[in-house]
C-alpha positions as CSV (number, residue, x, y, z in Angstrom):
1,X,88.4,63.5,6.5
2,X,90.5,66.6,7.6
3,X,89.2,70.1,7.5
4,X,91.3,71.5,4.7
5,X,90.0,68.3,2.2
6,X,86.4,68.6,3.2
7,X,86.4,72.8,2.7
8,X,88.7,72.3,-0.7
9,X,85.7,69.5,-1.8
10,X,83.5,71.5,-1.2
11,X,84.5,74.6,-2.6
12,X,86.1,72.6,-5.3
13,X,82.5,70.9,-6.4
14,X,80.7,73.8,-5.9
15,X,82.9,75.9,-8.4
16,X,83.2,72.9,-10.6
17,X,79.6,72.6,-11.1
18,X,78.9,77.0,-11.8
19,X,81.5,76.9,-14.1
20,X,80.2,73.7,-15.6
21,X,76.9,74.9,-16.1
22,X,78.2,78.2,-17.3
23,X,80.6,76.2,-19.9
24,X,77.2,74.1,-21.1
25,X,75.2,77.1,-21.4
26,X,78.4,79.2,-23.1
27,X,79.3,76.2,-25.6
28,X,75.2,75.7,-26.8
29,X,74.9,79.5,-27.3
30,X,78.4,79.3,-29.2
31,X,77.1,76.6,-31.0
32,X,74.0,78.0,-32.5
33,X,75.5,81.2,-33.3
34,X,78.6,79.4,-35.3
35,X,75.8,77.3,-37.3
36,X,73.8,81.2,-37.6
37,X,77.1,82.7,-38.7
38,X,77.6,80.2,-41.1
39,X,74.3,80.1,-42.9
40,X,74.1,84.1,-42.9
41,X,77.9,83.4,-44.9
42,X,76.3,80.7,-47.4
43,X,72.8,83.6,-47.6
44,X,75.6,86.2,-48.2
45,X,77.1,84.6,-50.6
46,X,74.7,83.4,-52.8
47,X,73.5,87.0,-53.0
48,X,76.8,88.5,-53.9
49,X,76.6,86.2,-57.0
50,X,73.4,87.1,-58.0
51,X,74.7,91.1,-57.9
52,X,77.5,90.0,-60.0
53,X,75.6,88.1,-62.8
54,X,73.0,91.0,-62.9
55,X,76.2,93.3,-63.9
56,X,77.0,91.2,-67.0
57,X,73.2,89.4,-68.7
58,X,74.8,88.7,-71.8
59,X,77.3,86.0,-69.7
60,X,74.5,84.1,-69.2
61,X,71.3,85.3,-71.6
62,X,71.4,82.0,-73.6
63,X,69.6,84.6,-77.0
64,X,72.5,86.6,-77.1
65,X,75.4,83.3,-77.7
66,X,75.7,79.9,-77.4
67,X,74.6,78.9,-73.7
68,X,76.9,76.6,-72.1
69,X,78.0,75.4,-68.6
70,X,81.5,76.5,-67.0
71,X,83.5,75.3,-64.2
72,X,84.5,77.3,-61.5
73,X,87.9,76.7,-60.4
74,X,88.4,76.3,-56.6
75,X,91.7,76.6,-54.7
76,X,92.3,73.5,-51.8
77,X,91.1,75.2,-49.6
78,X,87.6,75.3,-50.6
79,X,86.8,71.6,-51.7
80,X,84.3,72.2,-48.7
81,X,82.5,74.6,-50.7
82,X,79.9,74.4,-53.8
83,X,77.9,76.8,-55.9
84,X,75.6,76.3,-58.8
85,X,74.2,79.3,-61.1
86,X,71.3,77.9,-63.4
87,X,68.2,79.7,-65.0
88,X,64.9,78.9,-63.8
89,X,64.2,76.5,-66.5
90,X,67.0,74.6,-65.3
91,X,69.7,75.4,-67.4
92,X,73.0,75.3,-65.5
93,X,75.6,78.6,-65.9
94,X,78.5,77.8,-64.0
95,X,79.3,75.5,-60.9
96,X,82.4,74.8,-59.0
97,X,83.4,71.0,-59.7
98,X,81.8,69.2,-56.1
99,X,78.4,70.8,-57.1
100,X,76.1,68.1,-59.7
101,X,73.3,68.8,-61.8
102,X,71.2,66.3,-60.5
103,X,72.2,67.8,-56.6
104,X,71.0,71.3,-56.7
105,X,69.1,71.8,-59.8
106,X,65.5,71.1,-57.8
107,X,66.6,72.6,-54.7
108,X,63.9,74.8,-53.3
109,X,64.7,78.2,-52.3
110,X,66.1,79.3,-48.9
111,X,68.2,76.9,-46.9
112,X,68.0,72.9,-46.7
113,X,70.1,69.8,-46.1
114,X,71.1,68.2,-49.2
115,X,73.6,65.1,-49.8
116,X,76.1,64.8,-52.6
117,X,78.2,62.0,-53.6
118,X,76.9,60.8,-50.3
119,X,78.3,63.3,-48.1
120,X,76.1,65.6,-46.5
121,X,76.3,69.4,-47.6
122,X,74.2,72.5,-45.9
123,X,73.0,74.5,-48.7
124,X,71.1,78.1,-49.5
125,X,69.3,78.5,-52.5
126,X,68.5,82.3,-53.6
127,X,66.3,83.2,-57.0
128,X,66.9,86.9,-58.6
129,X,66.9,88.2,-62.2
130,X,65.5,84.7,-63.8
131,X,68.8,83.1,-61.9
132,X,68.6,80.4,-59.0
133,X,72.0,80.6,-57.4
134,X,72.5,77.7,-54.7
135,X,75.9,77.6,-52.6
136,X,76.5,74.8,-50.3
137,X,79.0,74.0,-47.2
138,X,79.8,70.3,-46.5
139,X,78.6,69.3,-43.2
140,X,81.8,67.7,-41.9
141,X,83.8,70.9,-42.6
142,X,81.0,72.6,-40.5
143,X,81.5,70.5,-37.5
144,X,85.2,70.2,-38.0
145,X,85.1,74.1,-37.3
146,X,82.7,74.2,-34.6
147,X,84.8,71.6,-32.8
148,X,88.3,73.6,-33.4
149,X,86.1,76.3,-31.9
150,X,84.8,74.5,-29.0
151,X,88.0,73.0,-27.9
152,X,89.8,76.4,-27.9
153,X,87.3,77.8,-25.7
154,X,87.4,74.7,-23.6
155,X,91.0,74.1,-22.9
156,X,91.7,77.6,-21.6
157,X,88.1,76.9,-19.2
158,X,89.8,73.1,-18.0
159,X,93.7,75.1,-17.6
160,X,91.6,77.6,-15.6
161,X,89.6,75.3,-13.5
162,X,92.6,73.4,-12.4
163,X,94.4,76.9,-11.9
164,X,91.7,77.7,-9.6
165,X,91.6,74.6,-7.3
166,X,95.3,74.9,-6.8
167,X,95.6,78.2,-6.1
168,X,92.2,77.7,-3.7
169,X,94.5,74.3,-2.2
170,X,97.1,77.1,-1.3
171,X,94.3,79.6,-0.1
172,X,92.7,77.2,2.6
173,X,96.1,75.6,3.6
174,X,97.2,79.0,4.4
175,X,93.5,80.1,6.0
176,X,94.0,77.4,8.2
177,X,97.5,78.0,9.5
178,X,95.9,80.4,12.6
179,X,93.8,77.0,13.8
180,X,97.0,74.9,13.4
181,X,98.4,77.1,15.5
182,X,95.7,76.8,17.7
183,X,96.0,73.4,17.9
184,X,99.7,73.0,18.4
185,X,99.2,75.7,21.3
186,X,96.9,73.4,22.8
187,X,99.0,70.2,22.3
188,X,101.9,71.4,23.9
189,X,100.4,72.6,27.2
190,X,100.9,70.8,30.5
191,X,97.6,68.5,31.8
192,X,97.4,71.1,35.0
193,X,97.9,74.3,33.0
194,X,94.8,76.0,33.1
195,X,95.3,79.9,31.6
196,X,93.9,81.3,29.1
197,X,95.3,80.9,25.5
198,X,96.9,84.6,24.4
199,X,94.4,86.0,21.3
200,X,96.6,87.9,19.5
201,X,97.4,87.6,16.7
202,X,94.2,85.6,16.0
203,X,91.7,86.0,13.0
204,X,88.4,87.1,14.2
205,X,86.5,84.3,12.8
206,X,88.6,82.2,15.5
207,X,88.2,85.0,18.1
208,X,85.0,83.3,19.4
209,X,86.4,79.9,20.0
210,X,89.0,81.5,21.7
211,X,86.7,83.4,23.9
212,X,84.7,79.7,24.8
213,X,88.1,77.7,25.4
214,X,89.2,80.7,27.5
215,X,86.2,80.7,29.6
216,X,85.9,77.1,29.7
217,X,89.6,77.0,31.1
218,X,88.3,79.7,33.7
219,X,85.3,77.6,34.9
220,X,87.6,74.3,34.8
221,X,90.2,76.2,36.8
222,X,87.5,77.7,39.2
223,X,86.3,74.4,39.3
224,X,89.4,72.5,40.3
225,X,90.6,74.9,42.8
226,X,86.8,74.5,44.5
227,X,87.6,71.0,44.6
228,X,91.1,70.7,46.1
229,X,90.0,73.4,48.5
230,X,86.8,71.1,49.6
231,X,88.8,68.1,49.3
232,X,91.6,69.5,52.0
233,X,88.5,70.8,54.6
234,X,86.7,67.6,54.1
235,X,90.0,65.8,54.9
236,X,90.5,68.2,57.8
237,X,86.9,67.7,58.7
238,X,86.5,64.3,58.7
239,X,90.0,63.7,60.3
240,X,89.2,65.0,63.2
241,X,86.3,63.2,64.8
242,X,87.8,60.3,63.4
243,X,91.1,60.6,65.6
244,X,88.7,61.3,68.9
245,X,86.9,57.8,67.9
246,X,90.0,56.3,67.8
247,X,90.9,58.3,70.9
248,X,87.9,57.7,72.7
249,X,88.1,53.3,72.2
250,X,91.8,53.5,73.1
251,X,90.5,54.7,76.3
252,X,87.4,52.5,76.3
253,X,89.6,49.5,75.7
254,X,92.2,50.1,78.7
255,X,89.7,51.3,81.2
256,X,86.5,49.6,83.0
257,X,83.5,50.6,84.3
258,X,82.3,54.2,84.9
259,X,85.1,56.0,82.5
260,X,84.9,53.2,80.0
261,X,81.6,54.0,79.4
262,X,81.6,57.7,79.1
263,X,84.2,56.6,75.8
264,X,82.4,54.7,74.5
265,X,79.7,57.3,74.9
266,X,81.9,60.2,73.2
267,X,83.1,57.6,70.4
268,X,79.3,57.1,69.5
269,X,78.6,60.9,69.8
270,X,82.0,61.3,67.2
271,X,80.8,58.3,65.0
272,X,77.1,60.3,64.7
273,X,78.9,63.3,64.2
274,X,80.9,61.4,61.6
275,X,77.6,60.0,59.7
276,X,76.5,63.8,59.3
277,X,79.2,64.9,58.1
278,X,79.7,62.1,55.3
279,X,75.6,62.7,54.3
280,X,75.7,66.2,54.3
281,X,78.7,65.3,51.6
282,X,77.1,63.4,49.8
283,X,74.1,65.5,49.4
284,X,76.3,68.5,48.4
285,X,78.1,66.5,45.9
286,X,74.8,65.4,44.3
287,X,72.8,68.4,44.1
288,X,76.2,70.1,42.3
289,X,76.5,67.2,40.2
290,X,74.0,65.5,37.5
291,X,72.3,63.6,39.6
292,X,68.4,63.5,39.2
293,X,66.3,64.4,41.9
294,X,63.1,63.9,40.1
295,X,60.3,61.6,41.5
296,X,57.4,62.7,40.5
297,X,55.9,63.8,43.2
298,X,53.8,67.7,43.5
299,X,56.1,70.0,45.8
300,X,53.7,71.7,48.2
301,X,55.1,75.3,50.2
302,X,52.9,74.0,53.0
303,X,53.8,70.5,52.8
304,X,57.4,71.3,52.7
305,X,57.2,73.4,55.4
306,X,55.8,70.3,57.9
307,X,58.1,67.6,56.9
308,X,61.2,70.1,57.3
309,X,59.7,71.1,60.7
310,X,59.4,67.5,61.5
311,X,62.6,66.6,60.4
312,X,64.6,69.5,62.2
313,X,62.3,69.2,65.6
314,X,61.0,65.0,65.7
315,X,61.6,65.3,69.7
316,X,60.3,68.8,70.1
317,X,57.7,70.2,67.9
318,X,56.5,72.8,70.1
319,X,59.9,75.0,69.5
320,X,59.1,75.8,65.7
321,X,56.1,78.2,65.1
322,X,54.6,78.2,61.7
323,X,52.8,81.2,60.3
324,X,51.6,80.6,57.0
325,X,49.3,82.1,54.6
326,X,47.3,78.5,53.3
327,X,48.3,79.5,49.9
328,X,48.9,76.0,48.2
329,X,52.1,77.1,45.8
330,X,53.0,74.5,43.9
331,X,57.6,75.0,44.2
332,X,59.3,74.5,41.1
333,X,61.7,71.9,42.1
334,X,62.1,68.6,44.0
335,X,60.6,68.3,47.3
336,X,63.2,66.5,48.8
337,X,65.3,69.3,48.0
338,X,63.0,72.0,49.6
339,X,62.3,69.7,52.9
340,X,66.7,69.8,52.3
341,X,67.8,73.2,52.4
342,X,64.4,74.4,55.0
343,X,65.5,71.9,57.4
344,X,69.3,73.3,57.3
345,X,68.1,77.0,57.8
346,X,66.1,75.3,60.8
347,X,68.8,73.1,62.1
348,X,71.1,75.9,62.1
349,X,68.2,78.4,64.0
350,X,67.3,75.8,66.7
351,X,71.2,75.0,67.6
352,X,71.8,78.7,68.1
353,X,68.6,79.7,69.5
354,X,68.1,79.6,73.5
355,X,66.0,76.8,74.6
356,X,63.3,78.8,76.2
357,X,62.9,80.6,72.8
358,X,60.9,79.7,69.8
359,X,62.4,80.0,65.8
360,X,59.4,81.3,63.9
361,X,59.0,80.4,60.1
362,X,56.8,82.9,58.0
363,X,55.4,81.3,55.1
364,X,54.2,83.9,52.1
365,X,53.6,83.1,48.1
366,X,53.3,85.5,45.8
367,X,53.0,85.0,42.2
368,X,56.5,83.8,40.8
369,X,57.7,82.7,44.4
370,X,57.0,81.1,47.9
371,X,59.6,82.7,50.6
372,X,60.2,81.1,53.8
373,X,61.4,83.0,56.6
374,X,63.1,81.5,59.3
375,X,63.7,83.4,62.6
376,X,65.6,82.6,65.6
377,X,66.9,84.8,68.7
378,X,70.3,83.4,69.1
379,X,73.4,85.7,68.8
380,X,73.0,86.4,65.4
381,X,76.1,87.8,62.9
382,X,78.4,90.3,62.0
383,X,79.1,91.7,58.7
384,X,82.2,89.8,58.3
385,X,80.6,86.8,59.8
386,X,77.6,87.5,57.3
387,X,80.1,86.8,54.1
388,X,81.9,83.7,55.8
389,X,78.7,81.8,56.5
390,X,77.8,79.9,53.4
391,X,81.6,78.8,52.8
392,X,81.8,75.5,53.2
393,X,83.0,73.8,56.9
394,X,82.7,77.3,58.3
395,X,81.5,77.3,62.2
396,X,82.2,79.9,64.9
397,X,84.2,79.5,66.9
398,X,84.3,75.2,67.7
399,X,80.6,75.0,67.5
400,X,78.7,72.2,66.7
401,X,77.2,70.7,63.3
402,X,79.5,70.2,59.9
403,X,79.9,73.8,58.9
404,X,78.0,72.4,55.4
405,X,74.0,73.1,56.2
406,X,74.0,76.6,54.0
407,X,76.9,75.6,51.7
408,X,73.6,72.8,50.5
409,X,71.4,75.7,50.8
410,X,73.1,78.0,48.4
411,X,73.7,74.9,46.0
412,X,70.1,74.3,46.1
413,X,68.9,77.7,45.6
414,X,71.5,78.4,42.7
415,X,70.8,75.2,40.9
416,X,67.3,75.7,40.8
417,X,66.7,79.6,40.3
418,X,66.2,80.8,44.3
419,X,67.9,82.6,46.4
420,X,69.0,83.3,50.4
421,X,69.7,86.3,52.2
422,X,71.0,86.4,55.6
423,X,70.4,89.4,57.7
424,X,70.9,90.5,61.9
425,X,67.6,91.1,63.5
426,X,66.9,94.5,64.9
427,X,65.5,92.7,68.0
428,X,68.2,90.1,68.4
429,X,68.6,86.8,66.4
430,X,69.2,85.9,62.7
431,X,66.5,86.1,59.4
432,X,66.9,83.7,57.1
433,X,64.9,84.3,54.0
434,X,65.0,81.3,51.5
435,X,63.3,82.2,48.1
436,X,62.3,79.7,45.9
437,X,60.6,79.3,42.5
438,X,56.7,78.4,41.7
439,X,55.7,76.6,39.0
440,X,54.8,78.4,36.4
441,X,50.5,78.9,34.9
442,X,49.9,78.0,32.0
């Protein structure tokens, strides 16, 4: 169902139903004041008579002449109408020619229901001056008139109503041209154009779709240009230890001995270097992604802080020092993902820190946070080196490793609330200070 027929139904059948109950409620009120009006014209009536016949006794005094009953004459028009004049002994006056003795004589006073020559007659009966005076109004002129009545106040309702649903047809077609617009905007753009859609002249009610397509298109764009821009370094990355493999068992294959074995030597170096490279990839690509890290498991500070050691130093413990304060912070995200992004920060100080030195890692907790501080004594940064390190497949210079180890980092700290900050050492060497998030006490 489109837009325009769901908002017209719906306006439509709310409106119909008001003015429905409105008619109901106008046509019963209508109703009971026609049937009101009527019997205050048959009370009205009756009493006008009487006045008249107390202006003239001797018309009707049977001691001063011969009693005797007339006929009231009664144009076409009012065959609907009766009236009887009698004494109250029961001897009749006058009466127009549908009213019978037998009819009205022993009506009551004030108003009843009464039926003559079977048809059905509304009558009011009013005593004054030793006269009982009864007019009637047949029944099925009553109802003839209230429905005249009813169906001239429900035709212009029905002409209206339909007047209304057209012209509110009309109103939402032309409401909806701005989002047609919209849509046709959309539907002719190119698959790679990415810029935001122009919001002028826009209605404000559409202003903040705009606003979320536009920003969408921004992060899509942002997105997309992040990609190509990894895809080419990972190309350019991965191209190049592959070419010395190839290199290196070209050489392997046409030589012997000594120099065939130093190639083979290099390929195997180039095919590890290769294997980092591909799982540092894949990590990045999953921690940026959807995929769930979730086991299950309690992440320790402390806990982390071993396995990363262990992982980063399995041949040579003695060159990480730990100083921790035993505070038993339970982190607020996978461990495998803390052990992750520690070990890169002490990958990264251990190839860059002389051998005879020692990278220290401070471990404090505080309330919301457990930071890890990771020291070394290598060359450390510049400024402009400072911003350039967590790009992705950034090294100086041709050093060693995959150029990805804090690219993970930052991925890890901004996916789960942390943070990193790099900073020179005023005695020498690099601080890396890797902030991440406790759980929270309940």
């Amino acid at each position: 169902m489109s837009l325009r027929l769901r908002l017209l139904l719906m306006i439509g059948i709310s409106l119909s139903l008001l003015w429905g109950g409105v008619a109901i409620w106008m046509l019963r009120d209508l109703d009971e004041e026609m049937r009101l009006t009527l019997d205050r014209r048959l009370a009205m009536s009756a009493q006008m008579v009487a006045g008249l016949m107390s202006q003239n006794p001797a018309a009707w005094d049977g001691r001063t002449g011969k009693a005797g009953a007339s006929v009231l004459t009664l144009p076409p028009a009012g065959k609907g109408l009766a009236c009887q004049i009698s004494s109250l002994r029961g001897e009749v006056v006058a009466r127009t020619p549908g009213a019978t003795l037998e009819s009205l004589v022993a009506t009551t006073p004030g108003f009843a229901n009464i039926e003559i020559k079977g048809k059905r007659w509304r009558s009011y009966t009013f005593e004054a001056n030793d006269l009982r005076i009864t007019t009637a109004d047949r029944v099925a002129e009553r109802d003839a008139l209230l429905r005249d009545v009813m169906v001239a106040a429900i035709v212009p309702f029905v002409v209206a109503l339909i007047g209304s649903l057209l012209v509110l047809w009309l109103g939402v077609k032309s409401g909806l041209v701005p989002l047609e617009r919209l849509r046709q905007a959309l539907a002719n753009r190119a698959p790679d154009t990415l810029t935001p859609i122009p919001d002028a002249p826009i209605p404000r009610e559409l202003q903040p779709l705009v606003n979320t397509l536009n920003q969408l298109l921004e992060r899509m764009s942002v997105t997309i240009s992040r990609e190509r821009r990894f895809t080419s370094d990972a190309a350019h990355e991965l191209r190049t230890p592959l070419t010395a493999i190839k290199t290196h068992l070209q050489v392997a294959r046409i030589t012997r001995g000594k120099e065939a074995e130093v190639a083979l030597d290099y390929a195997e170096e180039g095919v590890a270097r290769l294997q980092h490279t591909l799982m540092q990839l894949l990590t990045l690509s999953q921690v940026e992604g959807h995929f769930s890290w979730d086991d299950g498991r309690i992440t320790h500070a402390d806990e982390v802080a071993r396995l990363a050691m262990r992982d980063a130093a399995p041949n040579a413990p003695e060159h990480i020092v730990l100083d921790s304060d035993n505070n038993p912070a339970e982190l607020a995200l996978p461990q495998a993902l803390a052990i992750t992004a520690l070990r890169n920060l002490l990958d990264n100080a251990l190839r860059h820190s002389p051998a005879e030195h020692r990278v220290t890692l401070k471990l404090r907790s505080s309330q919301d946070a457990t930071c890890f501080r990771v020291c070394d004594c290598g060359p450390g940064l510049n400024p402009e080196e400072l911003t350039l390190v967590t790009h992705r497949f950034w090294r100086r210079g041709s050093g060693r490793g995959s150029g990805l180890g804090l690219s993970i980092v930052c991925a890890i700290t901004e996916r789960f609330g942390g943070s990193l900050e790099l900073a020179q050492r005023p005695e020498g060497g690099l601080e890396a200070k890797l902030t991440l998030p406790r759980v929270k006490q309940t």
